[in-house]
N, CA and C atoms as a LAMMPS dump frame, in Angstrom:
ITEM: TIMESTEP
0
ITEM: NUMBER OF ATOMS
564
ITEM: BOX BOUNDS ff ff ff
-5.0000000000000000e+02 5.0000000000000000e+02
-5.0000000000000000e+02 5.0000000000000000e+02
-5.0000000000000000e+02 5.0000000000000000e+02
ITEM: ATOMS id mol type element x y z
1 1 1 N -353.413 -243.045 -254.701
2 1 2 C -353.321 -244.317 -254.02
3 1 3 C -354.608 -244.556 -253.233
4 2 1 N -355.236 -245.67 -253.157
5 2 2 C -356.533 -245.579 -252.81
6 2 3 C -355.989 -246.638 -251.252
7 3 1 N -356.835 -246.496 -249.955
8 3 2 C -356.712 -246.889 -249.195
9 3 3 C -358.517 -247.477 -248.345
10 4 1 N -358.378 -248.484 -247.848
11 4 2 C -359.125 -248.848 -247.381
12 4 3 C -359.323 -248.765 -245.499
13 5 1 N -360.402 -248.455 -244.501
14 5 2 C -360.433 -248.089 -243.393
15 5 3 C -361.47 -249.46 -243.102
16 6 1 N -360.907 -250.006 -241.611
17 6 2 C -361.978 -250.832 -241.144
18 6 3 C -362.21 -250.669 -239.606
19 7 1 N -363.433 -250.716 -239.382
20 7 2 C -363.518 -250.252 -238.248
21 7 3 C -365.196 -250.227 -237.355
22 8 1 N -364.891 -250.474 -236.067
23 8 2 C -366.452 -250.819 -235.498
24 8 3 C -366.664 -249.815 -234.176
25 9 1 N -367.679 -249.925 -233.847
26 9 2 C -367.619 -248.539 -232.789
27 9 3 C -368.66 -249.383 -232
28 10 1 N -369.519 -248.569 -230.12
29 10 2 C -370.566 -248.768 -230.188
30 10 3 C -371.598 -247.481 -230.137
31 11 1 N -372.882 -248.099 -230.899
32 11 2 C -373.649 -247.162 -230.919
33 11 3 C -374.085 -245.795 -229.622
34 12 1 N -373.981 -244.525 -229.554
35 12 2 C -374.563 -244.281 -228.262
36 12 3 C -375.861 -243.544 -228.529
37 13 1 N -376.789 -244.619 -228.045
38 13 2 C -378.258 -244.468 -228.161
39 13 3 C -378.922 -244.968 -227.225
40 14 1 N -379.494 -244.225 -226.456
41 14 2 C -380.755 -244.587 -225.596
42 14 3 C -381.93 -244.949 -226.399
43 15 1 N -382.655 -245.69 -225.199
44 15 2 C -383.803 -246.651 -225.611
45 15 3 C -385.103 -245.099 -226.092
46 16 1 N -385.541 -245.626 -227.019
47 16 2 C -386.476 -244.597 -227.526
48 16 3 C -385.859 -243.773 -228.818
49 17 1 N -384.841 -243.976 -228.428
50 17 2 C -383.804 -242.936 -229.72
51 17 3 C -383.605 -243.528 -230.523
52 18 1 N -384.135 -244.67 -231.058
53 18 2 C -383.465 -245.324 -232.481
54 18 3 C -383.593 -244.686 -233.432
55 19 1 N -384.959 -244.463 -233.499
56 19 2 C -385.839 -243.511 -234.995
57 19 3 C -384.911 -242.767 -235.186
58 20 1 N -384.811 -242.054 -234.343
59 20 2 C -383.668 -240.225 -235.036
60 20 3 C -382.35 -240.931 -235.175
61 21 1 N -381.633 -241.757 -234.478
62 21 2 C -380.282 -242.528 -234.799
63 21 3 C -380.61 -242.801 -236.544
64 22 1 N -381.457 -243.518 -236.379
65 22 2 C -381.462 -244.092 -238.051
66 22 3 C -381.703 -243.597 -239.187
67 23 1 N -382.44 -242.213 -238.681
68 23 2 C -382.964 -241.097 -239.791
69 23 3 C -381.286 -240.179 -239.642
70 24 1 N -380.792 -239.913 -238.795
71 24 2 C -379.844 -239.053 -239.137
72 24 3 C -378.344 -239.985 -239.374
73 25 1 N -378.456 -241.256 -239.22
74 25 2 C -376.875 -242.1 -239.846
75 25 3 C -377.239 -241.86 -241.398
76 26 1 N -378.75 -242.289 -241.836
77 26 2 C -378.753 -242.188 -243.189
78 26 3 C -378.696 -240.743 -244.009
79 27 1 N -379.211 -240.029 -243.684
80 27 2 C -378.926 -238.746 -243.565
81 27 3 C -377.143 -238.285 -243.934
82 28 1 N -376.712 -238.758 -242.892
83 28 2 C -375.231 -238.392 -243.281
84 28 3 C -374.627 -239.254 -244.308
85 29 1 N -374.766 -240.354 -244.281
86 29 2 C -374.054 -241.055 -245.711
87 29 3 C -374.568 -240.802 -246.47
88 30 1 N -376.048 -240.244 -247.175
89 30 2 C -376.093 -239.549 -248.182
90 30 3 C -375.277 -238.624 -248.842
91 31 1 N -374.399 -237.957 -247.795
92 31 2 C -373.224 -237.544 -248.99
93 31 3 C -372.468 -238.22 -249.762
94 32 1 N -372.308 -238.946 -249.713
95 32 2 C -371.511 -239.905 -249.949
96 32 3 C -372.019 -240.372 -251.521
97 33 1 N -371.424 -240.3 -252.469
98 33 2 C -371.582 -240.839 -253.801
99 33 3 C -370.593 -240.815 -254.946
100 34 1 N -370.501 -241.533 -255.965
101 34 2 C -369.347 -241.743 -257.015
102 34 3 C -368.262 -240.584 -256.815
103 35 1 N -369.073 -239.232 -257.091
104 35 2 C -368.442 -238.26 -257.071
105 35 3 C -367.738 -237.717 -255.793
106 36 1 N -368.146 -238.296 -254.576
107 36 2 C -367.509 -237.814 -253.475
108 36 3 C -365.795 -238.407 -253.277
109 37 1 N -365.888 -239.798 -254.239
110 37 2 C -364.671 -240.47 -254.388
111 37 3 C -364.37 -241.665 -253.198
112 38 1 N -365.568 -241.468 -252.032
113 38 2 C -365.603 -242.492 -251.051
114 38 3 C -366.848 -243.373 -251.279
115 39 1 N -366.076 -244.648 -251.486
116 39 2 C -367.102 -245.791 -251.429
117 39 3 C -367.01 -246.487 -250.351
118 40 1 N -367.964 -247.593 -249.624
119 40 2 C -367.805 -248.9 -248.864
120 40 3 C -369.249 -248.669 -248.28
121 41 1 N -369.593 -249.194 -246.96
122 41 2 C -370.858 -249.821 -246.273
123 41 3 C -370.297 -249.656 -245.053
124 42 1 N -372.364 -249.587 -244.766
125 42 2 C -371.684 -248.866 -242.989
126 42 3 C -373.561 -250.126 -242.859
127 43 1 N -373.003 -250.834 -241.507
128 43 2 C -373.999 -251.572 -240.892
129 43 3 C -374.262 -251.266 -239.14
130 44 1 N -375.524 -250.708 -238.876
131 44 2 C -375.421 -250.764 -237.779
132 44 3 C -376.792 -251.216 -237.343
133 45 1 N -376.882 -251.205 -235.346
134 45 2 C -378.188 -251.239 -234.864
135 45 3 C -378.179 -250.525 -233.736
136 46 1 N -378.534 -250.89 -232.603
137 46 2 C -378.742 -250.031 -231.722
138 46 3 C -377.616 -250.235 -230.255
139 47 1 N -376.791 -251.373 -230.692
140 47 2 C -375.446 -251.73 -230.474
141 47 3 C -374.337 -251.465 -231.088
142 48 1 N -374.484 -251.745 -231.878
143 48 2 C -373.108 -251.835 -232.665
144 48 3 C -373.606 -250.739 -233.839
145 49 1 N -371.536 -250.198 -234.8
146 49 2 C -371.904 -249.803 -235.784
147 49 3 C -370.633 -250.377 -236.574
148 50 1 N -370.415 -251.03 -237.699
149 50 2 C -369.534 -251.126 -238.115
150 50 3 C -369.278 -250.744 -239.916
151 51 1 N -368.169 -250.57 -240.309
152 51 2 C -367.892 -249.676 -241.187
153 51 3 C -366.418 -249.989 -242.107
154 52 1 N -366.555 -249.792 -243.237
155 52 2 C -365.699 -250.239 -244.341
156 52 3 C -366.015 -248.738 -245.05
157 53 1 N -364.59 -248.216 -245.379
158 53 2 C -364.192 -247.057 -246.325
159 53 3 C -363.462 -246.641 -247.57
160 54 1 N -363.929 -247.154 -248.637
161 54 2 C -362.578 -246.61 -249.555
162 54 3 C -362.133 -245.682 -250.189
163 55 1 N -361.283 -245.357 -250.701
164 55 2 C -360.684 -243.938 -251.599
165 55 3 C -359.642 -243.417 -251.561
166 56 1 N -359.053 -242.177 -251.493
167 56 2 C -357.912 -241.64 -251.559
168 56 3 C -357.478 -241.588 -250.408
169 57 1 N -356.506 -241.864 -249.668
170 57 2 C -355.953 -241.825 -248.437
171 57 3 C -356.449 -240.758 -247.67
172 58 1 N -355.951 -239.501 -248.48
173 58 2 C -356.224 -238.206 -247.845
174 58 3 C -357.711 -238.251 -247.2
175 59 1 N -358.851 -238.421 -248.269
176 59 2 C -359.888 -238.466 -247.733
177 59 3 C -360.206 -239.439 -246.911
178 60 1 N -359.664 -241.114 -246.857
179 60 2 C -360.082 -241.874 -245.904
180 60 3 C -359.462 -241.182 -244.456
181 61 1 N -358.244 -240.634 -244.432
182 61 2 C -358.171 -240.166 -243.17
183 61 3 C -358.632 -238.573 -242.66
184 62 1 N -359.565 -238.146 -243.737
185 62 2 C -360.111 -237.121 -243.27
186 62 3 C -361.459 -237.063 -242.766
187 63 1 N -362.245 -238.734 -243.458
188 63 2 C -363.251 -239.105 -242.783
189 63 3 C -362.766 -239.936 -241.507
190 64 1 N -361.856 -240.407 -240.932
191 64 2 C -361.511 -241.06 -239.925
192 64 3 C -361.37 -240.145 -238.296
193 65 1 N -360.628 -238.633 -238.687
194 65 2 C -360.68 -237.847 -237.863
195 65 3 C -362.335 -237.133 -237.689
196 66 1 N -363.102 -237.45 -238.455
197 66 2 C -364.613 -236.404 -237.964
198 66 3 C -365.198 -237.81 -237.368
199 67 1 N -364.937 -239.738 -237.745
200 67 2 C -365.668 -240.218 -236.936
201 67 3 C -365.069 -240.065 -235.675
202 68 1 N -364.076 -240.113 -235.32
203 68 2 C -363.923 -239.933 -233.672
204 68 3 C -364.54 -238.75 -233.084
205 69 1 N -364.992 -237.68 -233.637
206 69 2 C -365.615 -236.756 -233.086
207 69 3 C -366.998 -236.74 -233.11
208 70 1 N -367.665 -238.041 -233.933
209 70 2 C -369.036 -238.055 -233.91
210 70 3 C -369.719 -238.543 -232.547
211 71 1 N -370.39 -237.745 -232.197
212 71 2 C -370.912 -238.012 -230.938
213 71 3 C -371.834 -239.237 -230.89
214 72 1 N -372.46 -240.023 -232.11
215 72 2 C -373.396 -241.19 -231.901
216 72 3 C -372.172 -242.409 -231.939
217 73 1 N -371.207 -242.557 -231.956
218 73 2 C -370.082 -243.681 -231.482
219 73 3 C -369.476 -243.277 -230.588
220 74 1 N -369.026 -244.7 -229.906
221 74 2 C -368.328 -244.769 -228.581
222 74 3 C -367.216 -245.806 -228.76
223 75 1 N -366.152 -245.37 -228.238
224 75 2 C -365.01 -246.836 -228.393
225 75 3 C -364.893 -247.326 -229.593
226 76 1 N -364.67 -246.073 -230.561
227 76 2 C -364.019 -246.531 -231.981
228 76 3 C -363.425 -247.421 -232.404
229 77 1 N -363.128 -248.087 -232.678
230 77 2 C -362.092 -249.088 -232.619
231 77 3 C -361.96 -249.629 -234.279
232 78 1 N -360.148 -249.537 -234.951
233 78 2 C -359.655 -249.181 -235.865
234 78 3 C -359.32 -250.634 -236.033
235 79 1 N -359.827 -251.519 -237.029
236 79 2 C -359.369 -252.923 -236.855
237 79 3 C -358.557 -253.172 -238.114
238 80 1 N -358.517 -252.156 -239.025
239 80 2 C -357.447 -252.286 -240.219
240 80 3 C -357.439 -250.596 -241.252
241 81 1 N -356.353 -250.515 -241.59
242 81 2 C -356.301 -249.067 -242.78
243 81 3 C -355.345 -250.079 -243.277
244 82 1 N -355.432 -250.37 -244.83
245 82 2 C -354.978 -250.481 -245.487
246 82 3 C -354.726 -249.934 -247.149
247 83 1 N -353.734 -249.953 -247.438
248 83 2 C -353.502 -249.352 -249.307
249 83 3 C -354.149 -250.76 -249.732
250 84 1 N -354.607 -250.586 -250.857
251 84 2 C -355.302 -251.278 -251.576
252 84 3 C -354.912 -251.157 -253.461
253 85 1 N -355.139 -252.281 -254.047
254 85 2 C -355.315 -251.997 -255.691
255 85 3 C -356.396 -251.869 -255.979
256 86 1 N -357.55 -252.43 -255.683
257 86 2 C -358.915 -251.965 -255.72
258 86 3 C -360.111 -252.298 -255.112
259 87 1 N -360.964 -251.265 -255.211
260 87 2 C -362.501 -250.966 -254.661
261 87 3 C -362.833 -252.317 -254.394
262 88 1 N -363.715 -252.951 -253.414
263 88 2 C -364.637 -253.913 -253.474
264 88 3 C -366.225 -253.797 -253.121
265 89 1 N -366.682 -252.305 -252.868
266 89 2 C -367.648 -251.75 -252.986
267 89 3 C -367.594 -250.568 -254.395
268 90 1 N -368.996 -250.998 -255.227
269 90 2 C -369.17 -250.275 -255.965
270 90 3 C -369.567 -248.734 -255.657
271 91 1 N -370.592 -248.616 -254.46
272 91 2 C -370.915 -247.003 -254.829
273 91 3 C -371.278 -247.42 -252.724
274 92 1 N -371.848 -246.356 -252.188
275 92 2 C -372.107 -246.653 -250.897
276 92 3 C -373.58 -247.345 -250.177
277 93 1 N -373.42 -247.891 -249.397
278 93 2 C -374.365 -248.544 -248.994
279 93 3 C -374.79 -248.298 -247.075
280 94 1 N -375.767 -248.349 -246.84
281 94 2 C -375.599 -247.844 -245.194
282 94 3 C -377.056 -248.931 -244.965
283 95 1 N -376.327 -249.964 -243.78
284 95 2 C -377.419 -250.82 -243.831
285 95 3 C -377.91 -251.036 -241.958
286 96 1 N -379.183 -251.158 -241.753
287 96 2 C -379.51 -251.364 -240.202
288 96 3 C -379.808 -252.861 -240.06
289 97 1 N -379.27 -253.301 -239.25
290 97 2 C -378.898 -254.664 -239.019
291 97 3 C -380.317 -255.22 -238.366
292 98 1 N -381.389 -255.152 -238.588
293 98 2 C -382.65 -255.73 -237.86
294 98 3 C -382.935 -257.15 -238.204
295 99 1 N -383.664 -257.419 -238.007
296 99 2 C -384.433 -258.901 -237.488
297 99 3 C -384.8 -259.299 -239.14
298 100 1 N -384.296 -260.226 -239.793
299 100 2 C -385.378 -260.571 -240.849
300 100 3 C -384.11 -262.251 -241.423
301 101 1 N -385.005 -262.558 -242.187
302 101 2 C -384.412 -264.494 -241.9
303 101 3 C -383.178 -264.217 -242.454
304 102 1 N -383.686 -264.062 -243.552
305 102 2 C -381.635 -263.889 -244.68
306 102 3 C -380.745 -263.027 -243.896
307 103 1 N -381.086 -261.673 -243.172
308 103 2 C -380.152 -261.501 -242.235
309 103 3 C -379.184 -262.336 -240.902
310 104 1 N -380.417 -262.543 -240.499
311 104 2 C -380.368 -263.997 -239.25
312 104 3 C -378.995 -264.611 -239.819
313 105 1 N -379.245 -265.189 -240.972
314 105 2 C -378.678 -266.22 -241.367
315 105 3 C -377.04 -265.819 -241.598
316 106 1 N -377.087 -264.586 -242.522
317 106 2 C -375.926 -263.717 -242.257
318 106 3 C -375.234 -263.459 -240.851
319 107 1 N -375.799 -263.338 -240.073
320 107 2 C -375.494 -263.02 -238.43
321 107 3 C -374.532 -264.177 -237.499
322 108 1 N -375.488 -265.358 -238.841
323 108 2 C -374.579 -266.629 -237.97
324 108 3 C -373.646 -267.507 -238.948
325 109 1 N -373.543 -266.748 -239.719
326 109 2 C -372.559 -267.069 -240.723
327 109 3 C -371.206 -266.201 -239.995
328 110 1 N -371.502 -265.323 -238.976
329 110 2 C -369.975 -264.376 -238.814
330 110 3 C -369.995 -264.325 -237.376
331 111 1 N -371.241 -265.06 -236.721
332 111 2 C -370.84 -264.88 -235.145
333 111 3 C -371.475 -266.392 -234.71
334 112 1 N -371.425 -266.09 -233.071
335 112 2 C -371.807 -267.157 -232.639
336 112 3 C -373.27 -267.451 -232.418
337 113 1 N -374.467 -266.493 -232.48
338 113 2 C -375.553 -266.062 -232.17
339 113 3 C -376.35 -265.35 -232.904
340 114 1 N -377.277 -264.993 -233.366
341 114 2 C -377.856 -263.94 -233.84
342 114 3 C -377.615 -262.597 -233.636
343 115 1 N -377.259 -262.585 -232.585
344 115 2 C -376.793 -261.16 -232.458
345 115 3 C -375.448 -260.409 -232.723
346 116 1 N -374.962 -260.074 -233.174
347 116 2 C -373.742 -259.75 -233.941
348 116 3 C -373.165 -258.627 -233.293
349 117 1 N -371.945 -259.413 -233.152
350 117 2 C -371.133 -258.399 -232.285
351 117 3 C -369.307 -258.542 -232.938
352 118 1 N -368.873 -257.271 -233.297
353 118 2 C -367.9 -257.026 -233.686
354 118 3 C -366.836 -256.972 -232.938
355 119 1 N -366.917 -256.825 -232.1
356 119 2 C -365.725 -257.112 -230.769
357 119 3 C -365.308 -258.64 -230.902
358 120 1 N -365.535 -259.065 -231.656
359 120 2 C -365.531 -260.738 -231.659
360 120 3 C -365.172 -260.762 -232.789
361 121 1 N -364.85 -260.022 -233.862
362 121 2 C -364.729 -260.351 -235.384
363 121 3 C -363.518 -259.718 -236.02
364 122 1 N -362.64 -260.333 -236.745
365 122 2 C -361.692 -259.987 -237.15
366 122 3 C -361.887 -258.889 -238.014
367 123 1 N -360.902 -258.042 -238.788
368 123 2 C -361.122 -257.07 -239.682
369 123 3 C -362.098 -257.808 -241.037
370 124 1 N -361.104 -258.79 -241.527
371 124 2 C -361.914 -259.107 -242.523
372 124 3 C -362.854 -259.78 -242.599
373 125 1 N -363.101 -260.535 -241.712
374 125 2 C -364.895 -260.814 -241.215
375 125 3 C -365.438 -259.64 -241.292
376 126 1 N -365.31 -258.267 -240.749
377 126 2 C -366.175 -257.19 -240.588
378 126 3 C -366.344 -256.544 -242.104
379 127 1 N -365.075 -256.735 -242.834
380 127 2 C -365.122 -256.306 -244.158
381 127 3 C -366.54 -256.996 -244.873
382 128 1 N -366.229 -258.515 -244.943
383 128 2 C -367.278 -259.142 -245.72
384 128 3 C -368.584 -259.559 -244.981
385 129 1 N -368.381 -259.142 -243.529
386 129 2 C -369.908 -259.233 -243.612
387 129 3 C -370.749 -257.532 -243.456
388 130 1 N -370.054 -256.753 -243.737
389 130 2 C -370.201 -255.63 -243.85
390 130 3 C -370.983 -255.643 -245.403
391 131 1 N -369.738 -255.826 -246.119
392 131 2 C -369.945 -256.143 -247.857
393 131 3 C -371.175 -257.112 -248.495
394 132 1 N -371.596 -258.34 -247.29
395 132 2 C -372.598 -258.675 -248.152
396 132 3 C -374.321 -258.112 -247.153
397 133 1 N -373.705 -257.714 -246.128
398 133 2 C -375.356 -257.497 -245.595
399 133 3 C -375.947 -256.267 -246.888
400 134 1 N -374.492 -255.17 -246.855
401 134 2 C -375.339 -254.637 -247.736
402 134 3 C -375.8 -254.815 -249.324
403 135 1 N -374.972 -255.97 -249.555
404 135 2 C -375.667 -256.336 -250.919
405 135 3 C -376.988 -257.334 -250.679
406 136 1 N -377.845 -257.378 -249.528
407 136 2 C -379.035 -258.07 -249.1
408 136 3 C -379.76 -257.252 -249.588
409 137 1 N -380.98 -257.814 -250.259
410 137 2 C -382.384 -257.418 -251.036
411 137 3 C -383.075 -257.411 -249.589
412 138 1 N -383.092 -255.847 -249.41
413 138 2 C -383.81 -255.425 -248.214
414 138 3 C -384.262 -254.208 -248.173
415 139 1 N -385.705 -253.862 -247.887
416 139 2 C -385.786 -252.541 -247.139
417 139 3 C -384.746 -251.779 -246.126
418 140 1 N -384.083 -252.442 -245.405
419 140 2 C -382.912 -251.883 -244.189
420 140 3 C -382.027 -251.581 -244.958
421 141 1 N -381.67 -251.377 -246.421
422 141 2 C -380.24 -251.241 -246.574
423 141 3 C -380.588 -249.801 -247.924
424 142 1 N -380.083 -248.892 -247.854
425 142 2 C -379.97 -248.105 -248.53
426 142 3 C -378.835 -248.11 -249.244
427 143 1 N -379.103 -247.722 -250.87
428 143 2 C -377.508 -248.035 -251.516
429 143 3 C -377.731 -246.436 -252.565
430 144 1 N -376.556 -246.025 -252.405
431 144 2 C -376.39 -245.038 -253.541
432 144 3 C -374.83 -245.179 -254.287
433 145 1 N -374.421 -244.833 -255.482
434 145 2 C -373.614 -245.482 -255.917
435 145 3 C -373.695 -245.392 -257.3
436 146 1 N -372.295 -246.461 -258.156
437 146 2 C -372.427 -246.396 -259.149
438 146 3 C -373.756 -247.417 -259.661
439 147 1 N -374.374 -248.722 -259.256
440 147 2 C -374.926 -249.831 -259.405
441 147 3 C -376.25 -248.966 -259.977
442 148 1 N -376.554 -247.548 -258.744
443 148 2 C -377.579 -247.177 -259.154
444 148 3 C -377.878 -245.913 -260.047
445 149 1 N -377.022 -245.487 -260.984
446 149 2 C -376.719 -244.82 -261.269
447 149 3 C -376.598 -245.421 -263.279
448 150 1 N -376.856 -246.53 -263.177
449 150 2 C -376.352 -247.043 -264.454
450 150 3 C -377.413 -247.037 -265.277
451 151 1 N -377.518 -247.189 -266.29
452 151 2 C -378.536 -246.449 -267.569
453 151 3 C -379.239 -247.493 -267.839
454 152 1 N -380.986 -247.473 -268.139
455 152 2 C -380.944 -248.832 -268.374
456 152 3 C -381.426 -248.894 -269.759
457 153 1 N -380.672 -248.3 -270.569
458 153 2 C -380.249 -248.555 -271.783
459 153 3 C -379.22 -249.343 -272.116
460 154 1 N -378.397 -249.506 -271.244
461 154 2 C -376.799 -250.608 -270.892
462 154 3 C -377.408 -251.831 -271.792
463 155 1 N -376.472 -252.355 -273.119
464 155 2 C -376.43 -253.464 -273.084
465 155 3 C -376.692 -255.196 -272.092
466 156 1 N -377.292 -255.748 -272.342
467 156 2 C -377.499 -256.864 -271.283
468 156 3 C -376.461 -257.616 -271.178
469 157 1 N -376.349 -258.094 -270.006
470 157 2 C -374.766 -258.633 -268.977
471 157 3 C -375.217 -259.95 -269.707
472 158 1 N -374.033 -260.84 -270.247
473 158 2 C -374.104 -262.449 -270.574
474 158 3 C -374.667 -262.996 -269.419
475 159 1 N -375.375 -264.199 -269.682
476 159 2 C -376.156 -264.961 -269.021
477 159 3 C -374.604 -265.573 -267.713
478 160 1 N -374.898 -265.998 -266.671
479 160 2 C -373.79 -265.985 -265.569
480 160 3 C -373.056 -267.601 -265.716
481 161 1 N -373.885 -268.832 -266.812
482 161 2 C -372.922 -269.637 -266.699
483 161 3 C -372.424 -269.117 -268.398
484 162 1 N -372.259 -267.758 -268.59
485 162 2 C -371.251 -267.957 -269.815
486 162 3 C -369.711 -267.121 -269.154
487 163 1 N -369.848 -266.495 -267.72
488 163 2 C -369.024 -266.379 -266.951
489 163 3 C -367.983 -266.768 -266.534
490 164 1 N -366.68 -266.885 -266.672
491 164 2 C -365.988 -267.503 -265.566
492 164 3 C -365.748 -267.872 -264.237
493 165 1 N -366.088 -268.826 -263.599
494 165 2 C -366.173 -268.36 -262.321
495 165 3 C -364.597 -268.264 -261.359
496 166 1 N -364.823 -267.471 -260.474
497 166 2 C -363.763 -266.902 -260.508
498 166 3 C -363.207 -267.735 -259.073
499 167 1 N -361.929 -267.211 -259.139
500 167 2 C -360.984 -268.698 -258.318
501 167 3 C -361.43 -268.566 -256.863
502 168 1 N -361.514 -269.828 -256.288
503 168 2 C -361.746 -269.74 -254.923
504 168 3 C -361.023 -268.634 -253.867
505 169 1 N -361.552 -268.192 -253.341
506 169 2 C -360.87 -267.36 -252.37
507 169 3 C -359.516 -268.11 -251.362
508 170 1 N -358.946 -267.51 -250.863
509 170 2 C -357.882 -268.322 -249.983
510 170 3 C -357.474 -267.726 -249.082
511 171 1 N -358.535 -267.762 -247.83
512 171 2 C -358.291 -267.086 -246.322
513 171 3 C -357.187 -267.426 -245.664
514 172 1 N -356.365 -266.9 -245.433
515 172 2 C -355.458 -267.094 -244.093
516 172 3 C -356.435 -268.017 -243.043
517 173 1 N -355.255 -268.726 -242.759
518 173 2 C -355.608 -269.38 -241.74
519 173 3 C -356.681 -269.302 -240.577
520 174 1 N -357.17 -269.837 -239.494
521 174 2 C -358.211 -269.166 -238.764
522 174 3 C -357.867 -269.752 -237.507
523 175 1 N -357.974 -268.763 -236.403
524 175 2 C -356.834 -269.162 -235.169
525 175 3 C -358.103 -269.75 -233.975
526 176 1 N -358.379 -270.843 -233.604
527 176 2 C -359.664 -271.401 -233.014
528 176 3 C -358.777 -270.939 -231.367
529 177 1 N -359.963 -270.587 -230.306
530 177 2 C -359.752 -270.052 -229.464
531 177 3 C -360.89 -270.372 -228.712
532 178 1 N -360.739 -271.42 -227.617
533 178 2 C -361.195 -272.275 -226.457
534 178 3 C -361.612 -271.059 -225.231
535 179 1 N -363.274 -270.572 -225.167
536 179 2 C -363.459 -269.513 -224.553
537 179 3 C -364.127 -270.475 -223.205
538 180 1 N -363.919 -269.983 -221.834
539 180 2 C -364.417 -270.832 -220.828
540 180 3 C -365.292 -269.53 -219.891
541 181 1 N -366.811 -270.253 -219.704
542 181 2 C -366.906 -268.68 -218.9
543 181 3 C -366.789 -269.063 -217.249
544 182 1 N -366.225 -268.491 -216.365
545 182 2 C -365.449 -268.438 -215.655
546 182 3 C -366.716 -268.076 -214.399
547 183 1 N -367.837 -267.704 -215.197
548 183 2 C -369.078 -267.394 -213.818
549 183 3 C -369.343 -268.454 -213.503
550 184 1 N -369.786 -269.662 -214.757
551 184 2 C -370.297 -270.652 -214.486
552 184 3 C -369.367 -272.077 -214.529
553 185 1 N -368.278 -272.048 -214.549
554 185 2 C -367.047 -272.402 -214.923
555 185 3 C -367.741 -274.059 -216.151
556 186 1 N -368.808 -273.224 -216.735
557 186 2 C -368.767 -274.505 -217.503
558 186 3 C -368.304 -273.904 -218.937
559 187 1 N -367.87 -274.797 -220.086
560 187 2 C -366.997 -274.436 -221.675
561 187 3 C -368.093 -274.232 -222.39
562 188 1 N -367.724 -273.509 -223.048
563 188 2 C -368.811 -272.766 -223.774
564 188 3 C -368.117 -273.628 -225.303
């Protein structure tokens, strides 16, 4: 039974410490490949880290108990585990959320600002914007996986309008929520 984990933390990193934060997050999801049986995307920066998991239950909750013990997150926070019928990440991806336009643009496609903050974002907002930062044509995003792994002897994929395109998505509802800030008592 394959199960899916969603979930955002915050980073704990002092100023100066990014470099080794970012050399050793990637570092550790390098285990991670076809054969490990866990797929999804992990996006972070020097705030935030957020994270999508899939695979066998057993293992999603055996990676769930070592992140609470990882000492570079703080205030874990579990915004969905669900069973699933299937994968929506092909192989793994681990992406750093920095400054560049198509990101930007991503940033304000899921928040209010450029700066992206998950405390503000539902599970499945975090799912898909998890899911497409790391499918962004970027230096920041490292992918290992099946995508890269494929032969390129592979027959060529039909041209995309001989495709079906596939049915609109159909989000649940979306619950609008009137925030007032209360320092300046003016509505935001």
């Amino acid at each position: 039974m394959l199960s899916r984990l969603v979930f955002y933390g915050r980073t704990n990193v002092k100023i100066g410490e990014s470099a080794g934060m970012i050399k050793s997050i990637l570092a550790a999801a390098s285990e991670y490949s076809p054969a490990s049986g866990l797929t999804g995307g992990l996006v972070f920066n020097e705030k935030y880290m957020m994270e999508a998991i899939e695979g066998a239950r057993e293992q999603v909750s055996k990676r769930l108990r070592l992140l609470f013990e990882d000492p570079r997150i703080e205030d874990l926070t579990v915004l969905a585990i669900t069973t699933i019928d299937k994968r929506v990440f092909e192989g793994w991806a681990v992406g750093y959320a920095g400054r560049t336009i198509d990101a930007e643009r991503l940033y304000l496609k899921y928040s209010p600002t450029v700066d992206i903050n998950p405390t503000t974002m539902s599970a499945a907002a975090v799912l898909d914007f998890v899911r497409e930062f790391c499918a962004l044509d970027t230096l920041y995003v490292q992918r290992t996986g099946l995508a890269d792994l494929r032969s390129p002897t592979l027959p060529p994929q039909p041209p995309a309008a001989a495709l079906r395109p596939a049915p609109p998505r159909q989000d649940p509802p979306v619950e609008t929520i009137r925030v007032v800030n209360t320092k300046t008592m003016a509505s935001i």
